[in-house]
C-alpha positions in Angstrom: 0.0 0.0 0.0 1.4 3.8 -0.8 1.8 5.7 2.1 2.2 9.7 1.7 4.3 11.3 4.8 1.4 13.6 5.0 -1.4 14.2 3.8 -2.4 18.1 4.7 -5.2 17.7 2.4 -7.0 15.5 5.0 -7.3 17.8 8.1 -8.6 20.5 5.4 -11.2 18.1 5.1 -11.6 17.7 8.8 -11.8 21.9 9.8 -12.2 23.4 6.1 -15.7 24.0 6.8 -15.2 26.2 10.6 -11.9 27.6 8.6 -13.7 29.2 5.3 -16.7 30.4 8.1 -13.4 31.9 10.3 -12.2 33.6 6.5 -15.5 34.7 5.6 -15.7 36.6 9.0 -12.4 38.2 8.3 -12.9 39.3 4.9 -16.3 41.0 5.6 -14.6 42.6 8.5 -12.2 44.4 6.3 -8.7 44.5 8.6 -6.8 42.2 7.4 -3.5 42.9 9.7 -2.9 43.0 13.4 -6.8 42.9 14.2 -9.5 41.2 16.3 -8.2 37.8 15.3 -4.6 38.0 15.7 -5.3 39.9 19.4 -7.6 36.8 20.0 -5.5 34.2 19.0 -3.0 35.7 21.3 -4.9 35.3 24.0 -5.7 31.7 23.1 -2.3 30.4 22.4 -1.0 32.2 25.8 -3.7 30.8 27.8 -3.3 27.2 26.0 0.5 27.3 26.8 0.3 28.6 30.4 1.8 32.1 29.5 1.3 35.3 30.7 1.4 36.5 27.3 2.1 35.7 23.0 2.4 37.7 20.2 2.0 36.7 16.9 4.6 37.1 14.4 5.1 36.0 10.3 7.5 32.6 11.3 8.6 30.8 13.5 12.3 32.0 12.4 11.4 35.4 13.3 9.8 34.2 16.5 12.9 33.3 17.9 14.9 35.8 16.8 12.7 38.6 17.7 12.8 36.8 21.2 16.2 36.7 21.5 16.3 40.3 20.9 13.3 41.6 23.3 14.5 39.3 26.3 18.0 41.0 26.1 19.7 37.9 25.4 21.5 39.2 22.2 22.6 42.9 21.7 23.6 43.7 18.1 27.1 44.7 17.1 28.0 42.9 20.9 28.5 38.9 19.1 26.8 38.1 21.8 26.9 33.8 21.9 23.8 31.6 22.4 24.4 28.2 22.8 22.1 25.3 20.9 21.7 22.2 20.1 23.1 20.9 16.7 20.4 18.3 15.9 18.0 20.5 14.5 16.9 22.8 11.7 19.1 25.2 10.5 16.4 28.1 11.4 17.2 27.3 15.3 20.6 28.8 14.1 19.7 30.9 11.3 17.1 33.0 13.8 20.0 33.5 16.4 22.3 35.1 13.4 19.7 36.9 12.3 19.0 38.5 15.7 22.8 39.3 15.8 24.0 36.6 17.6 26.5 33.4 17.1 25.4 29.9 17.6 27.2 27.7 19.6 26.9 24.1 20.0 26.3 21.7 22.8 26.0 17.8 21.7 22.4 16.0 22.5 21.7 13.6 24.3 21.5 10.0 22.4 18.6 8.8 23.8 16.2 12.3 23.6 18.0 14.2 20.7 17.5 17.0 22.3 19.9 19.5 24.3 22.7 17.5 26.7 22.8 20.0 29.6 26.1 18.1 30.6 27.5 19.3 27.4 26.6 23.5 28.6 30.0 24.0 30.8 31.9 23.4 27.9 30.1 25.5 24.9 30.5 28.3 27.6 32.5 31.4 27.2 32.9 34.6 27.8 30.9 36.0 25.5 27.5 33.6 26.4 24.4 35.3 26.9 21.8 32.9 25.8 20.4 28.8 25.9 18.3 27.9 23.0 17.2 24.2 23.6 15.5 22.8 21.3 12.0 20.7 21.9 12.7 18.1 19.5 10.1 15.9 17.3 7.7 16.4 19.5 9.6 15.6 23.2 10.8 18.8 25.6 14.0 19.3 26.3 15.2 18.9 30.1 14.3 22.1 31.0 14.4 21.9 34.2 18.3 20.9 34.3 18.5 23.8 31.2 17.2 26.3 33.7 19.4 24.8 36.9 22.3 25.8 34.5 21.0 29.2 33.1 20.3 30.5 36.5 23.6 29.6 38.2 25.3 31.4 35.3 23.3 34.2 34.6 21.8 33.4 31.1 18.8 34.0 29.2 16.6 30.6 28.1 14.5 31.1 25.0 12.9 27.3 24.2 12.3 27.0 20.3 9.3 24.8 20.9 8.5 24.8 17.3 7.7 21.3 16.9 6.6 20.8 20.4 2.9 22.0 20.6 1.2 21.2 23.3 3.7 18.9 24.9 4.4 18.9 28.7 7.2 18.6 31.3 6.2 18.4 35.1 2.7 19.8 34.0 4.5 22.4 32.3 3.8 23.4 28.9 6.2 24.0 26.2 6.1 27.6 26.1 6.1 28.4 30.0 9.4 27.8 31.3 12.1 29.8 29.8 12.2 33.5 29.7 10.6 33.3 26.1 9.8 30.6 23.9 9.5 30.3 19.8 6.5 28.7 18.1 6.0 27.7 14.4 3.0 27.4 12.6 4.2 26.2 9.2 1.3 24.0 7.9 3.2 20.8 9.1 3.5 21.5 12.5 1.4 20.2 14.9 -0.8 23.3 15.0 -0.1 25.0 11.5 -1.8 27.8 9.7 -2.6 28.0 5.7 1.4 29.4 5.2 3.9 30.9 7.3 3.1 32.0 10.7 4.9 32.4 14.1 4.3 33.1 17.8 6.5 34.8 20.8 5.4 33.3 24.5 6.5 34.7 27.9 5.9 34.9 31.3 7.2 38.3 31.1 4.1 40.6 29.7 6.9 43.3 29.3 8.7 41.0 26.8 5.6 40.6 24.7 5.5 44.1 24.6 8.8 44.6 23.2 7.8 42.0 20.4 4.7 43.7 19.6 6.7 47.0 18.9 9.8 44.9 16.8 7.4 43.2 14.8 6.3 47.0 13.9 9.6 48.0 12.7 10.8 48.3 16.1 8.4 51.2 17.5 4.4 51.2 18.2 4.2 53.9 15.5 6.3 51.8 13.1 9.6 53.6 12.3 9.1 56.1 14.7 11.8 54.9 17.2 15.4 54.1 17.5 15.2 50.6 17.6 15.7 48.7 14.3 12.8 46.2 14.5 11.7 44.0 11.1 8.5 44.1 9.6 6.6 40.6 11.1 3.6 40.1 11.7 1.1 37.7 11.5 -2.4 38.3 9.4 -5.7 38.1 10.4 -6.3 34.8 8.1 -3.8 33.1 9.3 -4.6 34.0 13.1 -8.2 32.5 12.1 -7.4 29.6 10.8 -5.2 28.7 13.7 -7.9 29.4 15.9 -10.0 27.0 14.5 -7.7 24.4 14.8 -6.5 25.0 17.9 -10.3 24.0 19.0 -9.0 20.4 17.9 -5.1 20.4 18.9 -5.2 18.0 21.9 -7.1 15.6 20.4 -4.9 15.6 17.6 -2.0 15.2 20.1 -3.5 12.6 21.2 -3.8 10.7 18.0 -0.3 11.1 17.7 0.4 9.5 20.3 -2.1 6.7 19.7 -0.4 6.0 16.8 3.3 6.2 18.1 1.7 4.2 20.6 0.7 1.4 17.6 4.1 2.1 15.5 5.9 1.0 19.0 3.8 -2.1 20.3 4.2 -3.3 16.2 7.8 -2.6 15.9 8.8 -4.2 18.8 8.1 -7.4 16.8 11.7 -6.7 14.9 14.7 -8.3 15.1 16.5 -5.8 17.5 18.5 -3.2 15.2 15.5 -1.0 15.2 15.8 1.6 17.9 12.1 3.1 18.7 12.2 6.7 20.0 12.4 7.3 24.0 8.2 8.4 25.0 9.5 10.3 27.6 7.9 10.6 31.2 4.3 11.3 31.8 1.3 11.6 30.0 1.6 14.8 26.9 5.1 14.6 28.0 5.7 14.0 24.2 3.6 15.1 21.3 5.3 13.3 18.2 5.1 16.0 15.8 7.8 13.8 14.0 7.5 9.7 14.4 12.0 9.1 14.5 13.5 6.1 14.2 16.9 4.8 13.9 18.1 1.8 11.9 22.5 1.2 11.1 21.6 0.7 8.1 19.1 3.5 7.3 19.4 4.2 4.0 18.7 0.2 2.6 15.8 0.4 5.1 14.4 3.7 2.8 14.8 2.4 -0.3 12.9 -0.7 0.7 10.3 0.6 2.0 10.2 3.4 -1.2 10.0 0.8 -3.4 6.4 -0.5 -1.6 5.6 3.0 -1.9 6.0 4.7 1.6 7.6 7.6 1.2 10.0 8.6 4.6 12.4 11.8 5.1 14.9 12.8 7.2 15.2 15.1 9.9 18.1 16.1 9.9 20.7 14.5 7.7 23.6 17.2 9.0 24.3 18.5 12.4 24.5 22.6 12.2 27.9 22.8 13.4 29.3 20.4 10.5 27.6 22.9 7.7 29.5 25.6 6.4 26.9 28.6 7.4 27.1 28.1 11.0 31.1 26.1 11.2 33.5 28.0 13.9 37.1 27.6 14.5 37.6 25.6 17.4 34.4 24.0 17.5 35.0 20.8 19.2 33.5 17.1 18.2 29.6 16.7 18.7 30.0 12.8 18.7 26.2 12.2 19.6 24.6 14.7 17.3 27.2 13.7 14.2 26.5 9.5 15.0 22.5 10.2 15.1 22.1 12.3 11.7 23.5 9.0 9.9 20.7 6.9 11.6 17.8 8.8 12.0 14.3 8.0 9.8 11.3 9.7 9.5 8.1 7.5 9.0 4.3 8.6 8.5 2.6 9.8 11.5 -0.1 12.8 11.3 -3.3 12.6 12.9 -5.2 11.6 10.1 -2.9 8.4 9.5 -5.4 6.0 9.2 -4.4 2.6 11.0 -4.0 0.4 7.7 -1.8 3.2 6.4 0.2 2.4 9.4 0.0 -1.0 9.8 2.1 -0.7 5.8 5.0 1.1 7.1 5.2 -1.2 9.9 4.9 -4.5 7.8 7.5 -3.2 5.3 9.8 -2.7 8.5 9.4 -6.1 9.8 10.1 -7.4 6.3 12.9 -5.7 6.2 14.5 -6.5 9.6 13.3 -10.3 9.5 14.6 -11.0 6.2 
Protein backbone atom coordinates (compact mmCIF):
# COMPACT_ATOMS: atom_id res chain seq x y z
CA UNK A 1 0.00 0.00 0.00
CA UNK A 2 1.38 3.85 -0.81
CA UNK A 3 1.84 5.68 2.12
CA UNK A 4 2.25 9.70 1.69
CA UNK A 5 4.34 11.34 4.84
CA UNK A 6 1.43 13.61 5.00
CA UNK A 7 -1.39 14.24 3.77
CA UNK A 8 -2.39 18.09 4.66
CA UNK A 9 -5.25 17.67 2.41
CA UNK A 10 -7.01 15.49 5.04
CA UNK A 11 -7.26 17.79 8.10
CA UNK A 12 -8.58 20.51 5.37
CA UNK A 13 -11.22 18.10 5.11
CA UNK A 14 -11.59 17.75 8.83
CA UNK A 15 -11.85 21.92 9.75
CA UNK A 16 -12.21 23.35 6.07
CA UNK A 17 -15.71 24.01 6.75
CA UNK A 18 -15.17 26.16 10.55
CA UNK A 19 -11.95 27.60 8.57
CA UNK A 20 -13.74 29.19 5.26
CA UNK A 21 -16.65 30.38 8.08
CA UNK A 22 -13.43 31.85 10.26
CA UNK A 23 -12.24 33.65 6.50
CA UNK A 24 -15.49 34.67 5.63
CA UNK A 25 -15.72 36.59 8.98
CA UNK A 26 -12.39 38.21 8.32
CA UNK A 27 -12.86 39.30 4.87
CA UNK A 28 -16.31 41.04 5.62
CA UNK A 29 -14.59 42.60 8.52
CA UNK A 30 -12.18 44.38 6.26
CA UNK A 31 -8.70 44.52 8.57
CA UNK A 32 -6.79 42.18 7.43
CA UNK A 33 -3.49 42.90 9.74
CA UNK A 34 -2.92 43.03 13.45
CA UNK A 35 -6.76 42.89 14.23
CA UNK A 36 -9.48 41.20 16.30
CA UNK A 37 -8.16 37.82 15.26
CA UNK A 38 -4.63 37.97 15.73
CA UNK A 39 -5.33 39.91 19.35
CA UNK A 40 -7.62 36.81 19.96
CA UNK A 41 -5.51 34.16 18.98
CA UNK A 42 -3.00 35.73 21.31
CA UNK A 43 -4.86 35.27 23.96
CA UNK A 44 -5.68 31.73 23.15
CA UNK A 45 -2.35 30.44 22.44
CA UNK A 46 -1.05 32.20 25.81
CA UNK A 47 -3.74 30.81 27.84
CA UNK A 48 -3.26 27.21 26.03
CA UNK A 49 0.53 27.30 26.80
CA UNK A 50 0.29 28.59 30.37
CA UNK A 51 1.83 32.06 29.55
CA UNK A 52 1.26 35.29 30.71
CA UNK A 53 1.40 36.53 27.27
CA UNK A 54 2.14 35.66 23.02
CA UNK A 55 2.41 37.74 20.21
CA UNK A 56 1.98 36.75 16.92
CA UNK A 57 4.57 37.07 14.36
CA UNK A 58 5.14 36.00 10.33
CA UNK A 59 7.50 32.61 11.30
CA UNK A 60 8.63 30.83 13.54
CA UNK A 61 12.33 31.97 12.44
CA UNK A 62 11.38 35.44 13.28
CA UNK A 63 9.80 34.15 16.48
CA UNK A 64 12.94 33.29 17.87
CA UNK A 65 14.89 35.76 16.81
CA UNK A 66 12.70 38.62 17.68
CA UNK A 67 12.84 36.75 21.24
CA UNK A 68 16.24 36.71 21.48
CA UNK A 69 16.27 40.29 20.89
CA UNK A 70 13.33 41.59 23.31
CA UNK A 71 14.46 39.32 26.32
CA UNK A 72 17.98 40.96 26.10
CA UNK A 73 19.70 37.88 25.38
CA UNK A 74 21.55 39.17 22.15
CA UNK A 75 22.61 42.91 21.66
CA UNK A 76 23.56 43.65 18.13
CA UNK A 77 27.15 44.65 17.13
CA UNK A 78 28.01 42.93 20.90
CA UNK A 79 28.54 38.94 19.06
CA UNK A 80 26.82 38.07 21.76
CA UNK A 81 26.88 33.85 21.86
CA UNK A 82 23.82 31.62 22.38
CA UNK A 83 24.36 28.20 22.80
CA UNK A 84 22.07 25.35 20.94
CA UNK A 85 21.72 22.20 20.07
CA UNK A 86 23.05 20.88 16.65
CA UNK A 87 20.43 18.29 15.93
CA UNK A 88 17.97 20.53 14.48
CA UNK A 89 16.86 22.78 11.70
CA UNK A 90 19.09 25.22 10.51
CA UNK A 91 16.43 28.14 11.37
CA UNK A 92 17.24 27.35 15.27
CA UNK A 93 20.57 28.80 14.05
CA UNK A 94 19.74 30.93 11.35
CA UNK A 95 17.13 33.02 13.81
CA UNK A 96 20.00 33.54 16.43
CA UNK A 97 22.32 35.06 13.44
CA UNK A 98 19.73 36.91 12.34
CA UNK A 99 19.02 38.49 15.71
CA UNK A 100 22.81 39.30 15.82
CA UNK A 101 23.99 36.56 17.59
CA UNK A 102 26.52 33.43 17.07
CA UNK A 103 25.43 29.88 17.59
CA UNK A 104 27.23 27.71 19.62
CA UNK A 105 26.85 24.13 20.02
CA UNK A 106 26.32 21.71 22.77
CA UNK A 107 26.04 17.80 21.75
CA UNK A 108 22.43 15.98 22.50
CA UNK A 109 21.67 13.64 24.32
CA UNK A 110 21.55 9.99 22.45
CA UNK A 111 18.59 8.76 23.75
CA UNK A 112 16.18 12.32 23.63
CA UNK A 113 18.03 14.17 20.72
CA UNK A 114 17.51 17.02 22.33
CA UNK A 115 19.89 19.48 24.31
CA UNK A 116 22.72 17.46 26.68
CA UNK A 117 22.80 20.03 29.60
CA UNK A 118 26.07 18.14 30.58
CA UNK A 119 27.48 19.25 27.44
CA UNK A 120 26.60 23.52 28.62
CA UNK A 121 29.99 24.05 30.83
CA UNK A 122 31.93 23.36 27.89
CA UNK A 123 30.12 25.47 24.90
CA UNK A 124 30.49 28.28 27.64
CA UNK A 125 32.53 31.43 27.17
CA UNK A 126 32.94 34.59 27.84
CA UNK A 127 30.88 35.96 25.50
CA UNK A 128 27.46 33.63 26.37
CA UNK A 129 24.36 35.30 26.91
CA UNK A 130 21.85 32.88 25.76
CA UNK A 131 20.39 28.80 25.86
CA UNK A 132 18.27 27.94 23.00
CA UNK A 133 17.22 24.22 23.60
CA UNK A 134 15.45 22.75 21.26
CA UNK A 135 12.00 20.75 21.86
CA UNK A 136 12.72 18.10 19.53
CA UNK A 137 10.08 15.91 17.26
CA UNK A 138 7.66 16.38 19.55
CA UNK A 139 9.65 15.58 23.15
CA UNK A 140 10.82 18.79 25.63
CA UNK A 141 13.97 19.26 26.33
CA UNK A 142 15.19 18.94 30.14
CA UNK A 143 14.27 22.12 31.01
CA UNK A 144 14.41 21.92 34.23
CA UNK A 145 18.31 20.87 34.33
CA UNK A 146 18.54 23.78 31.19
CA UNK A 147 17.19 26.32 33.65
CA UNK A 148 19.36 24.84 36.85
CA UNK A 149 22.32 25.76 34.46
CA UNK A 150 21.00 29.18 33.12
CA UNK A 151 20.31 30.54 36.52
CA UNK A 152 23.57 29.63 38.21
CA UNK A 153 25.31 31.36 35.30
CA UNK A 154 23.32 34.18 34.57
CA UNK A 155 21.82 33.40 31.06
CA UNK A 156 18.75 33.97 29.20
CA UNK A 157 16.61 30.60 28.10
CA UNK A 158 14.54 31.08 24.97
CA UNK A 159 12.94 27.34 24.21
CA UNK A 160 12.30 26.97 20.32
CA UNK A 161 9.28 24.79 20.87
CA UNK A 162 8.53 24.79 17.27
CA UNK A 163 7.75 21.26 16.93
CA UNK A 164 6.64 20.76 20.42
CA UNK A 165 2.92 21.97 20.62
CA UNK A 166 1.18 21.20 23.27
CA UNK A 167 3.68 18.95 24.92
CA UNK A 168 4.42 18.85 28.73
CA UNK A 169 7.20 18.58 31.31
CA UNK A 170 6.23 18.41 35.08
CA UNK A 171 2.68 19.84 34.05
CA UNK A 172 4.48 22.42 32.27
CA UNK A 173 3.81 23.38 28.91
CA UNK A 174 6.22 23.97 26.21
CA UNK A 175 6.12 27.62 26.15
CA UNK A 176 6.10 28.38 29.96
CA UNK A 177 9.41 27.81 31.31
CA UNK A 178 12.10 29.81 29.76
CA UNK A 179 12.25 33.50 29.72
CA UNK A 180 10.64 33.29 26.15
CA UNK A 181 9.78 30.58 23.88
CA UNK A 182 9.50 30.30 19.83
CA UNK A 183 6.53 28.69 18.07
CA UNK A 184 6.02 27.71 14.37
CA UNK A 185 2.96 27.44 12.57
CA UNK A 186 4.18 26.18 9.24
CA UNK A 187 1.31 24.01 7.85
CA UNK A 188 3.19 20.77 9.11
CA UNK A 189 3.53 21.48 12.47
CA UNK A 190 1.38 20.23 14.91
CA UNK A 191 -0.76 23.27 15.01
CA UNK A 192 -0.12 25.04 11.47
CA UNK A 193 -1.85 27.85 9.72
CA UNK A 194 -2.61 27.96 5.75
CA UNK A 195 1.39 29.41 5.22
CA UNK A 196 3.93 30.86 7.26
CA UNK A 197 3.10 32.00 10.66
CA UNK A 198 4.92 32.38 14.13
CA UNK A 199 4.29 33.07 17.75
CA UNK A 200 6.55 34.78 20.80
CA UNK A 201 5.40 33.31 24.49
CA UNK A 202 6.54 34.74 27.85
CA UNK A 203 5.90 34.90 31.27
CA UNK A 204 7.17 38.31 31.10
CA UNK A 205 4.06 40.62 29.75
CA UNK A 206 6.93 43.35 29.34
CA UNK A 207 8.65 41.03 26.83
CA UNK A 208 5.60 40.62 24.75
CA UNK A 209 5.54 44.06 24.55
CA UNK A 210 8.81 44.62 23.21
CA UNK A 211 7.83 41.97 20.44
CA UNK A 212 4.70 43.70 19.60
CA UNK A 213 6.73 47.01 18.93
CA UNK A 214 9.84 44.90 16.84
CA UNK A 215 7.44 43.20 14.76
CA UNK A 216 6.25 46.98 13.92
CA UNK A 217 9.59 48.05 12.69
CA UNK A 218 10.79 48.33 16.07
CA UNK A 219 8.41 51.24 17.51
CA UNK A 220 4.44 51.21 18.19
CA UNK A 221 4.16 53.90 15.50
CA UNK A 222 6.35 51.84 13.07
CA UNK A 223 9.59 53.63 12.31
CA UNK A 224 9.08 56.10 14.69
CA UNK A 225 11.84 54.93 17.23
CA UNK A 226 15.36 54.12 17.47
CA UNK A 227 15.16 50.58 17.58
CA UNK A 228 15.70 48.70 14.30
CA UNK A 229 12.84 46.19 14.53
CA UNK A 230 11.69 44.01 11.12
CA UNK A 231 8.51 44.07 9.57
CA UNK A 232 6.60 40.56 11.06
CA UNK A 233 3.59 40.13 11.68
CA UNK A 234 1.09 37.66 11.46
CA UNK A 235 -2.45 38.25 9.45
CA UNK A 236 -5.69 38.12 10.41
CA UNK A 237 -6.28 34.80 8.13
CA UNK A 238 -3.80 33.05 9.26
CA UNK A 239 -4.61 33.95 13.06
CA UNK A 240 -8.25 32.55 12.13
CA UNK A 241 -7.43 29.63 10.75
CA UNK A 242 -5.20 28.73 13.65
CA UNK A 243 -7.91 29.45 15.86
CA UNK A 244 -9.99 26.97 14.46
CA UNK A 245 -7.70 24.37 14.77
CA UNK A 246 -6.48 24.99 17.88
CA UNK A 247 -10.28 24.01 19.00
CA UNK A 248 -8.96 20.42 17.86
CA UNK A 249 -5.12 20.38 18.91
CA UNK A 250 -5.20 17.98 21.87
CA UNK A 251 -7.10 15.63 20.39
CA UNK A 252 -4.93 15.58 17.62
CA UNK A 253 -2.04 15.16 20.13
CA UNK A 254 -3.49 12.56 21.19
CA UNK A 255 -3.76 10.67 17.97
CA UNK A 256 -0.31 11.09 17.71
CA UNK A 257 0.43 9.51 20.31
CA UNK A 258 -2.10 6.71 19.66
CA UNK A 259 -0.45 6.01 16.79
CA UNK A 260 3.26 6.17 18.08
CA UNK A 261 1.71 4.16 20.57
CA UNK A 262 0.69 1.43 17.56
CA UNK A 263 4.12 2.07 15.50
CA UNK A 264 5.90 0.97 18.96
CA UNK A 265 3.77 -2.05 20.34
CA UNK A 266 4.16 -3.31 16.16
CA UNK A 267 7.85 -2.61 15.91
CA UNK A 268 8.83 -4.22 18.80
CA UNK A 269 8.14 -7.39 16.81
CA UNK A 270 11.72 -6.73 14.88
CA UNK A 271 14.69 -8.26 15.06
CA UNK A 272 16.50 -5.82 17.45
CA UNK A 273 18.48 -3.18 15.24
CA UNK A 274 15.49 -1.01 15.17
CA UNK A 275 15.81 1.57 17.87
CA UNK A 276 12.06 3.14 18.73
CA UNK A 277 12.24 6.69 20.00
CA UNK A 278 12.36 7.32 23.98
CA UNK A 279 8.20 8.38 24.98
CA UNK A 280 9.53 10.33 27.59
CA UNK A 281 7.90 10.64 31.18
CA UNK A 282 4.35 11.26 31.84
CA UNK A 283 1.27 11.65 30.00
CA UNK A 284 1.55 14.81 26.89
CA UNK A 285 5.13 14.61 28.03
CA UNK A 286 5.66 14.02 24.20
CA UNK A 287 3.56 15.06 21.30
CA UNK A 288 5.25 13.26 18.17
CA UNK A 289 5.06 16.02 15.77
CA UNK A 290 7.85 13.75 14.04
CA UNK A 291 7.50 9.74 14.37
CA UNK A 292 12.02 9.11 14.46
CA UNK A 293 13.48 6.06 14.18
CA UNK A 294 16.93 4.76 13.92
CA UNK A 295 18.13 1.83 11.92
CA UNK A 296 22.48 1.18 11.05
CA UNK A 297 21.56 0.66 8.07
CA UNK A 298 19.10 3.51 7.33
CA UNK A 299 19.44 4.16 4.00
CA UNK A 300 18.72 0.18 2.61
CA UNK A 301 15.79 0.37 5.09
CA UNK A 302 14.37 3.70 2.80
CA UNK A 303 14.84 2.38 -0.27
CA UNK A 304 12.85 -0.74 0.67
CA UNK A 305 10.32 0.64 2.02
CA UNK A 306 10.20 3.40 -1.21
CA UNK A 307 9.99 0.85 -3.42
CA UNK A 308 6.37 -0.52 -1.63
CA UNK A 309 5.63 2.99 -1.91
CA UNK A 310 5.99 4.66 1.56
CA UNK A 311 7.56 7.60 1.15
CA UNK A 312 10.02 8.63 4.61
CA UNK A 313 12.36 11.85 5.14
CA UNK A 314 14.94 12.80 7.21
CA UNK A 315 15.20 15.06 9.87
CA UNK A 316 18.10 16.12 9.89
CA UNK A 317 20.71 14.46 7.66
CA UNK A 318 23.56 17.18 8.99
CA UNK A 319 24.30 18.49 12.43
CA UNK A 320 24.52 22.63 12.19
CA UNK A 321 27.89 22.76 13.44
CA UNK A 322 29.32 20.45 10.51
CA UNK A 323 27.57 22.87 7.67
CA UNK A 324 29.45 25.60 6.43
CA UNK A 325 26.90 28.64 7.36
CA UNK A 326 27.12 28.06 11.00
CA UNK A 327 31.13 26.08 11.16
CA UNK A 328 33.49 27.98 13.85
CA UNK A 329 37.13 27.58 14.50
CA UNK A 330 37.59 25.61 17.37
CA UNK A 331 34.35 23.98 17.54
CA UNK A 332 35.05 20.75 19.20
CA UNK A 333 33.52 17.13 18.21
CA UNK A 334 29.60 16.72 18.71
CA UNK A 335 29.97 12.76 18.75
CA UNK A 336 26.24 12.21 19.57
CA UNK A 337 24.62 14.67 17.31
CA UNK A 338 27.15 13.72 14.17
CA UNK A 339 26.52 9.52 15.03
CA UNK A 340 22.54 10.21 15.15
CA UNK A 341 22.13 12.26 11.68
CA UNK A 342 23.47 8.95 9.89
CA UNK A 343 20.73 6.93 11.59
CA UNK A 344 17.76 8.79 11.95
CA UNK A 345 14.25 7.95 9.80
CA UNK A 346 11.26 9.71 9.48
CA UNK A 347 8.07 7.47 9.02
CA UNK A 348 4.34 8.61 8.46
CA UNK A 349 2.63 9.79 11.50
CA UNK A 350 -0.05 12.78 11.34
CA UNK A 351 -3.33 12.63 12.89
CA UNK A 352 -5.21 11.63 10.06
CA UNK A 353 -2.92 8.35 9.46
CA UNK A 354 -5.45 5.97 9.22
CA UNK A 355 -4.37 2.59 10.99
CA UNK A 356 -4.02 0.39 7.75
CA UNK A 357 -1.77 3.18 6.40
CA UNK A 358 0.24 2.39 9.41
CA UNK A 359 0.03 -0.99 9.76
CA UNK A 360 2.09 -0.67 5.84
CA UNK A 361 4.95 1.06 7.05
CA UNK A 362 5.16 -1.23 9.93
CA UNK A 363 4.87 -4.45 7.82
CA UNK A 364 7.52 -3.21 5.30
CA UNK A 365 9.78 -2.69 8.49
CA UNK A 366 9.36 -6.11 9.75
CA UNK A 367 10.08 -7.43 6.34
CA UNK A 368 12.88 -5.66 6.21
CA UNK A 369 14.46 -6.48 9.59
CA UNK A 370 13.31 -10.30 9.53
CA UNK A 371 14.61 -11.04 6.19
Amino acid sequence: MPVSFLDLKRQHEEVGGEVRAAFGRVLAGGTYILGREVEAFEREWARFCGAAAAAGVANGTDALALALVASGAVRPGRRDEVITAPLTAGYTALAIRNAGGIPSFADVNPETYTLDPRGLERALTRRTRAVVPVHLYGRMADMEAVCDFAERRGLFVVEDAAQAHGARLGGRRAGAWGHAAAFSFYPTKNLGAYGDGGAVTSNDSRLIERVKDLRQGGHPSALGGRVAGRNSRLDELQAAALRVKLRRLDAWNRRRRQLAGTYRRLLSRGGGRLVLPSTGAGAGSHVFHLYVVRHPERERLRAHLAARGIETLIHYPAPLHLQTLFRRRGQHSLPAAEHLTHEILSLPLYPQLLDEELRAVADGILAFENA
